[in-house]
N, C-alpha and C positions, 0 to 999 in steps of 0.2 A: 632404558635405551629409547630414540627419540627416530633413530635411522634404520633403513633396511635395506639391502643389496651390498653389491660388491663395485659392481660398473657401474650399471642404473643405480643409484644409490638416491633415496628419500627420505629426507629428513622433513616432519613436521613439527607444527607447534601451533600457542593457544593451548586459553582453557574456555569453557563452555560460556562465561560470561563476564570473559575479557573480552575487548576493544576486537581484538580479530583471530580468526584461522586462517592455519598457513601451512604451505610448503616450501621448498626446495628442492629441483629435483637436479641433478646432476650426472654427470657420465652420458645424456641423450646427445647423440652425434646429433652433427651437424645438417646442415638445409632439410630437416626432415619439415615438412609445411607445415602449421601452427598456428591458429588464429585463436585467440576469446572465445569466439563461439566452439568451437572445438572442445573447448572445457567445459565451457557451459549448460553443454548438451548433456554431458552428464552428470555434471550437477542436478540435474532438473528432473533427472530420474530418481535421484535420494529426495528427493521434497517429499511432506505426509500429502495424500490426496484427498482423504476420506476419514471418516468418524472413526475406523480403526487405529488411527496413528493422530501423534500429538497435536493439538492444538498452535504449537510455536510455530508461527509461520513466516520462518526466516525469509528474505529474496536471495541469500547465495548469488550474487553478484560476483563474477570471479576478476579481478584486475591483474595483469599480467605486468609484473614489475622488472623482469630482464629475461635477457636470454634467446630473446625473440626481434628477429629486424622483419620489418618489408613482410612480413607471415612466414617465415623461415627459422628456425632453429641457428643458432650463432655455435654451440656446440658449450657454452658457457652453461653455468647455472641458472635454472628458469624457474626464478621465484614466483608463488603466485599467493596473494592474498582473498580472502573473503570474509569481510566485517561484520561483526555480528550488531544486528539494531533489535532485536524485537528481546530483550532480557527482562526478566522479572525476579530478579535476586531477590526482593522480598522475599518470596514466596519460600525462601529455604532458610530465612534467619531463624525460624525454630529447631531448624533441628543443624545446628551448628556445632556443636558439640555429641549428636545424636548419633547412631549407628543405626541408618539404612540397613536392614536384613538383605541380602541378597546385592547390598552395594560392597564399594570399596572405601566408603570412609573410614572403619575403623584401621583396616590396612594401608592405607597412606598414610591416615596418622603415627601408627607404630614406623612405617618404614622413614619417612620427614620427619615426625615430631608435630607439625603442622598439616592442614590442608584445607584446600578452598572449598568451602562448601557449599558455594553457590551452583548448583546445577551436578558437582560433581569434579566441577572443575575440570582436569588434563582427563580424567577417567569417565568422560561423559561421552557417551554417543555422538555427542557434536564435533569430538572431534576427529569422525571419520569421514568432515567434509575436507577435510584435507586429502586424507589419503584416496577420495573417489577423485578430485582436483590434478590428483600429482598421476594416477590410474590414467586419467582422460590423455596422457602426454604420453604412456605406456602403450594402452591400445591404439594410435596415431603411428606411433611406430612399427608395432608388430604388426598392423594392417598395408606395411609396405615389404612384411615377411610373410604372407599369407597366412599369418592364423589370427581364427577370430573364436570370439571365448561368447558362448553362451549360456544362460544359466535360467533358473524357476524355484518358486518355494514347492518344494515337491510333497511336504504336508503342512497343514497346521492343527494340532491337537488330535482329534482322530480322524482328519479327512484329507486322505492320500490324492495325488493324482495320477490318472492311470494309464492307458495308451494315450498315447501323442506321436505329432511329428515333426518335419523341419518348419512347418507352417505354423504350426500352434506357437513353440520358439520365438518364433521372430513376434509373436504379438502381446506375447508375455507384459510386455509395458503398458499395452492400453487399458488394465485393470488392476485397481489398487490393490491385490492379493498378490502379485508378480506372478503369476500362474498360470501353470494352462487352463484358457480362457474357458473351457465347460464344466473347470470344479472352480471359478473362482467365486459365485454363488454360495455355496454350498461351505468352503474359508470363511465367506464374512461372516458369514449367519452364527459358525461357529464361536469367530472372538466378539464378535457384539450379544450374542448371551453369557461369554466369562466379563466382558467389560459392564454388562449390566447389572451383575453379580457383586462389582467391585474387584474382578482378580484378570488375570491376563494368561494367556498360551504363547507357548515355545511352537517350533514346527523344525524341517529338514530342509536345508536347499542343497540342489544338485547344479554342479557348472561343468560343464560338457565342453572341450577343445580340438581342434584339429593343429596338433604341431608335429614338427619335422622329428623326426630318430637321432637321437644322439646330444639332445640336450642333458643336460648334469653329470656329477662324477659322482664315483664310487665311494666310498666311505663319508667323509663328513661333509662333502657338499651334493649329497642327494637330490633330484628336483623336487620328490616328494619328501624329504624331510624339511626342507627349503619352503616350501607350497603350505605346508603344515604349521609349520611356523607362523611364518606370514595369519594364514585362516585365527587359528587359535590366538593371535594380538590382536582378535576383534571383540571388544567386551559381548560377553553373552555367550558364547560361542564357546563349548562343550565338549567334543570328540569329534574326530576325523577320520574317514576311510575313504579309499579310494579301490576303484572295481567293485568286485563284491564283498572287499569290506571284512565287517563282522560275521558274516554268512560263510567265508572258507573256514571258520572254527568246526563245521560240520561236514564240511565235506574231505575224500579222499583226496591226495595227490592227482591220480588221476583225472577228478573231476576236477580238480581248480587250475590244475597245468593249462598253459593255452596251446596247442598243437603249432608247429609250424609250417606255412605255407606258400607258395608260389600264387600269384594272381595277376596278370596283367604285367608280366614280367618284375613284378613288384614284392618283395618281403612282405609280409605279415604274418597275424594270425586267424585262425579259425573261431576262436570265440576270447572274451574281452575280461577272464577276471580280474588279470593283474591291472585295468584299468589306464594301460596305455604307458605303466612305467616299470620297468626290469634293473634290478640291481641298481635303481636309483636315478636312471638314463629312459629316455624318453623313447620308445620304440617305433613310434611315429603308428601306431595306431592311436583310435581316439580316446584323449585321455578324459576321463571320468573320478570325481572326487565329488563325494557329499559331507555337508557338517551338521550339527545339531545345535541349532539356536535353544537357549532357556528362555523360562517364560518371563517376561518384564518385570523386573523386581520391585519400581513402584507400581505400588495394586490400593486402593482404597482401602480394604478390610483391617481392622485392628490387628496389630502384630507386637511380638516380646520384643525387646531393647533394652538397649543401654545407653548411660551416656558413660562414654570412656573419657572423661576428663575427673567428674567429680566421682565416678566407680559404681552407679545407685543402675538399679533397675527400673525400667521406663516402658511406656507402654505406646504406639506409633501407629498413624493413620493419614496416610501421603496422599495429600491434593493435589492438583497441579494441572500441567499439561504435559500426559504420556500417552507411548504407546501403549495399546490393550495388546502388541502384538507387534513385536521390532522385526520377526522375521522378515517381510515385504523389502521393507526397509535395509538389510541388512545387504542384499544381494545385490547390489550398484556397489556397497560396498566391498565385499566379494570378487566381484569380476573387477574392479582396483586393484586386489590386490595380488589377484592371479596373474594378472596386466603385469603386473610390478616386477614381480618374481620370473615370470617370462623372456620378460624385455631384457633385464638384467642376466638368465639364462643363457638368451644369445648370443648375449655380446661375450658372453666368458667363452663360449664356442669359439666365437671368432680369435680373441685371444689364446686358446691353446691348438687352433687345429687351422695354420695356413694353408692346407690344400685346397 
């Protein structure tokens, strides 16, 4: 599957070191305001910045192909491309036939029969500059529904981060670790001794929202099964929990219930584990989900193989330009695609609930 949503509905495509990446986005109402730079803006936050993230250094140029008049939303489909220039297919004509440990080659091969093995092709990280492209048009919207989605790499390998506030938040961007900015130190230092090693770290990002009560249904369109969905079609990307997670495994009913209460003439609750979603519906307290990034699968060190065409056992040691650490990276893509599944949320609201 190429698409996601229902109303907001996104469809990408491209592979890693085809001609270009793309979307489609579709179902965004009309005159919502829209410019290039709008996209572009976040595009610019998936770029690598530093020694911990790849060498490829695309420009992510976004062209804005329709859908768009005057800086206005037409209500049509708003295709957006961005070309890719800086490829070096060489660099993977050896292992064409090879199975990447911790890629997807061997499994696209069995599922096609074929597959591009240049960079990874449809299964390569590159092509989540679509889906932050198609996010930039999503967050545009719900920022004229007052929710805004923030997020942090909240570990990488053993270095947590630990109190913060709405200040640290907002500056998450100006250090190449996406973090809060007084452990972002202390991250690097981390993957630049596995990347001096030859091996790379996973880490945890958390994305933090304030939306309204009463988004998603009950049974199979969930927001957080929806949410989860979306999360897990980001290669890497491991297990998902939202509130407390894997931590209510220990605790009583008592202690995971959230209390109900009055405030400000206002619904809520007293404390946050269900993480902002109830029976699937959005309680309008803050909703809270973390994931778990793995660690980058090309690493220098020798690794077992195969080559799955002639059947022989092989033996593999990946050059290139990677990340020693995709998490950073990962959380532009992230908050796209929370963006995505939001936007799309709402608008199902609107269509079942005229009052």
């Amino acid at each position: 599957m190429n698409s996601v949503g229902r109303v907001f509905r996104v469809t990408t495509f491209g592979e890693s070191h085809g001609p270009a990446i793309g979307c489609v986005v579709d179902g965004c109402p009309a005159s919502l305001p829209l410019t290039k730079e709008d996209i572009q803006i976040e595009l610019e936050k998936r770029k690598p910045v530093s020694e911990v993230s790849t060498a490829r250094r695309e420009q992510d140029r976004a062209e804005l192909l329709s859908g768009v008049f005057e800086g206005k939303t037409l209500g049509t489909p708003i295709a957006i491309l961005v070309r890719n220039k800086e490829t070096r297919s060489q660099d993977y004509d050896a292992f064409r036939n090879i199975a990447r440990p911790g890629h997807a080659d061997y499994t696209y091969f069995e599922r096609y029969g074929l597959y591009d093995h240049r960079g990874g092709g449809r299964s390569s990280g590159r092509e989540t500059v679509a889906r932050v492209a198609a996010g930039a048009v999503a967050k545009r919207f719900l920022s004229h529904e007052g929710v805004k989605i923030r997020g942090y790499v909240k570990s990488v390998g053993s270095v947590s981060a630990g109190e913060f506030d709405e200040i640290d938040l907002a500056k998450v961007y100006e250090n190449d670790m996406r973090t809060v900015p007084k452990y972002a130190d202390a991250m690097r230092d981390e993957v630049l001794k596995a990347k001096k090693e030859g091996d790379s770290l996973g880490g945890i990002i958390e994305l933090i929202a304030r939306i309204p009560a009463g988004l998603g249904s009950p049974v199979f369109g969930k927001l957080d099964a929806d949410i989860s969905s979306a999360l897990m079609g980001i290669g890497s990307v491991k297990g998902v929990e939202f509130g407390s997670g894997f931590s209510c495994a220990k605790m009583r009913g008592s202690e995971s219930n959230d209390p109900f209460e009055i405030r400000d003439q206002k619904i809520g609750t007293s404390s946050n584990n269900a993480g902002g979603v109830l029976g699937g519906i959005s309680s309008g307290m803050p909703f809270v989900v973390r994931f778990v990034v793995k660690p980058t699968s090309s690493i220098g060190k020798r690794q077992k193989t195969v080559d799955f065409v002639r059947k022989k056992e092989e033996t593999i040691e990946i050059k290139g330009r990677h990340d020693a650490c995709i998490a950073p990276r990962i959380l532009p893509v992230a908050e796209a695609m929370l963006a995505i599944v939001l936007a799309d949320h709402v608008l199902l609201k609107r269509c079942s609930h005229l009052g």
